[in-house]
N, C-alpha and C positions, 0 to 999 in steps of 0.2 A: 162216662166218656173221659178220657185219660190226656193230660195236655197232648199226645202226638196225634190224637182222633182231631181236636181242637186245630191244631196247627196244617194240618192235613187237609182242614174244611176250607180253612182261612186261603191255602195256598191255591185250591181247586177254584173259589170261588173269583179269586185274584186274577187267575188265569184266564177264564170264562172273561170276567169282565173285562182284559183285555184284550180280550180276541173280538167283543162285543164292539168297543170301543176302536178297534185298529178296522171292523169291518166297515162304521158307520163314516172314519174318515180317510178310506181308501179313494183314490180319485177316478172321475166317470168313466173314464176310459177302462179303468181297470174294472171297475162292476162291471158295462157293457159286456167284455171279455169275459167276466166269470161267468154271466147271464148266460152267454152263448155258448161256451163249452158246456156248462152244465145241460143247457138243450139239446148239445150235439150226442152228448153221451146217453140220454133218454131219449131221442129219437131213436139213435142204431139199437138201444137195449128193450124199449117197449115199444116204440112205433109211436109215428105222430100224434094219431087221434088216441091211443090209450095215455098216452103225456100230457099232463099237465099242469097249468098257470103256476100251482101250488107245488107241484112235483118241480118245477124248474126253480122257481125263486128256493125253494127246502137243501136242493142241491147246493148251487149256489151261496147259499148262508144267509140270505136275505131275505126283508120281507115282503111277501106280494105287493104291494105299493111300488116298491122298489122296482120292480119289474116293471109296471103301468110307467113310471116316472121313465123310461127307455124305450120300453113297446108296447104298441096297441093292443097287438094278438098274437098269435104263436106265427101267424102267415107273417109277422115282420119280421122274427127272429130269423127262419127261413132264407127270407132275402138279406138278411144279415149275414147270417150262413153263406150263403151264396156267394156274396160281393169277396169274402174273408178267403174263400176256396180260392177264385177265382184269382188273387190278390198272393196266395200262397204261392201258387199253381207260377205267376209270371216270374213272381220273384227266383224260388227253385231252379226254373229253365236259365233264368236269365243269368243268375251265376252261372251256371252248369256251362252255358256257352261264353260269358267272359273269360273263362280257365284257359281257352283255346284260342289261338294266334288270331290278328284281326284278316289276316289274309290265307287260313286257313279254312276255306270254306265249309269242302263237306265235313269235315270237322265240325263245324260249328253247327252246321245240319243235322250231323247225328248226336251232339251234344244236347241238341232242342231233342230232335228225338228221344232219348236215354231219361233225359228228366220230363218228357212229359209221360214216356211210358212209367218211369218207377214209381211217378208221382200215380200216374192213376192208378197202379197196380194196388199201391200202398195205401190209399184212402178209398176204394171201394166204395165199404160201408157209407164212408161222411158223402162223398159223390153221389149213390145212389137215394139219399136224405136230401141232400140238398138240391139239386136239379130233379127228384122224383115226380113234380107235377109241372114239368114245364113243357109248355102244350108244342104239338106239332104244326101251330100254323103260325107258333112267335119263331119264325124263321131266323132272326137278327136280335142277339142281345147286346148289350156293353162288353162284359163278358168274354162272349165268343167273340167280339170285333178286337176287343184288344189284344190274345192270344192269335189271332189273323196277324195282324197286324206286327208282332214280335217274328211271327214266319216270314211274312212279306219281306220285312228290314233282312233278314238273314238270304233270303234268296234272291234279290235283288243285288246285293254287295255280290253274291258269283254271278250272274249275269253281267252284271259290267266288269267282272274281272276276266268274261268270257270263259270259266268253268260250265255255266249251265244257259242253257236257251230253252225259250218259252213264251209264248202269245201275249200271256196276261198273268202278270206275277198274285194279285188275290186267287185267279180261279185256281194258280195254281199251288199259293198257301190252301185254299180249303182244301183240296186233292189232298195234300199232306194231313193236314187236322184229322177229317176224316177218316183217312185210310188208316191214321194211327190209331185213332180210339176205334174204327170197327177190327183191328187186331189186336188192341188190348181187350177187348170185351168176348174176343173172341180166345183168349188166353184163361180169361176169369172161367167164362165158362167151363172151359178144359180144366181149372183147379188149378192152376199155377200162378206162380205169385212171383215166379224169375223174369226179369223181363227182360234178362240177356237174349234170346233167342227172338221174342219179336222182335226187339233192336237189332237185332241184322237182315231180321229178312225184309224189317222195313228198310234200313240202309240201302242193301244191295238193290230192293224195288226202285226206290227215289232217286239211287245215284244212277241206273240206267236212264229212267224216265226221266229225267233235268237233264243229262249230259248235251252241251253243247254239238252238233255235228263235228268230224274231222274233214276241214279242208280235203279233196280229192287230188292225189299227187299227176 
């Protein structure tokens, strides 16, 4: 072995050990986060129950321990998953509609619109991973309440600005939520991944269906 085989060894091992060493004093949050991406990318690539404990921390660069010291089971990662989507998902919209004027309304409707469809169009895969086993009689999540609740503020501000009229501003955020993701799902299906087109024809549905009555002259 020739000093450059020697010096070679030295440098590779140097590396290793700092990378060993930069893993072990990365901070919690950022493990958690590697945790979960590494889950998220083996769930959509082998599927939950062929993943695991050992496959997620390997990804990751960590040791099984390491995993236990953040989660119980792969069911925690999941709702880990879940809460991070969901948390994505408000952030996304919620710029999307600050861009646009405070007294812009359907603006601001089809801005929530635009980013919630692109957003689901665009994570599918993590969507379908992470909400896959969430049962049909948990009617009400955190979740789903908060994403409500971001429609309600926006269709409320055109109701008092008299753009739009309506009964019951929840019932009729959920009308919106709904009718969005059963047209994005119904988009996927068909193989398209543009979400320019159901953002108009949701548009055009919602802005008939809100519109305020016109006074009769």
């Amino acid at each position: 072995m020739d000093a450059h085989d020697v010096i070679g060894k030295r440098q590779a091992a140097a590396t290793r050990g700092a990378a060993q060493r930069w893993r072990r004093t990365r901070p919690a949050e950022v493990r958690v986060d590697d945790l979960m991406s590494a889950a998220a990318a083996l769930f959509i690539a082998k599927g939950i129950e062929a993943t695991t404990i050992d496959d997620i921390a390997a990804r990751a660069g960590v040791a099984k321990g390491t995993f236990y010291h953040y989660f119980s089971t792969k069911a925690d990662v999941i709702i880990a998953l879940r809460t991070r989507f969901a948390q994505d998902f408000l952030a996304r919209v919620a710029a999307a509609i600050a861009e646009r004027a405070a007294d812009d309304h359907p603006g601001r409707l089809s801005a929530w619109l635009r980013g919630a469809v692109g957003t689901c169009l665009a994570n599918v895969e993590l969507h379908d991973v992470v909400f896959h086993d969430f049962p049909h009689h948990q009617r009400q999540s955190q979740e789903k309440d908060d994403v409500i609740a971001q429609i309600v503020a926006v269709l409320e501000d055109g109701r008092k600005a008299g753009i739009w009229a309506f009964p019951d501003a929840r019932s009729a955020a959920l009308i919106v939520f709904d009718g969005m993701h059963a047209v994005a799902d119904d988009a996927i299906v068909a193989g398209t991944r543009d979400p320019e087109p159901p953002c108009r024809l949701l548009e055009e549905m919602f802005t008939r269906m809100l519109a305020a009555p016109r006074p009769r002259s």
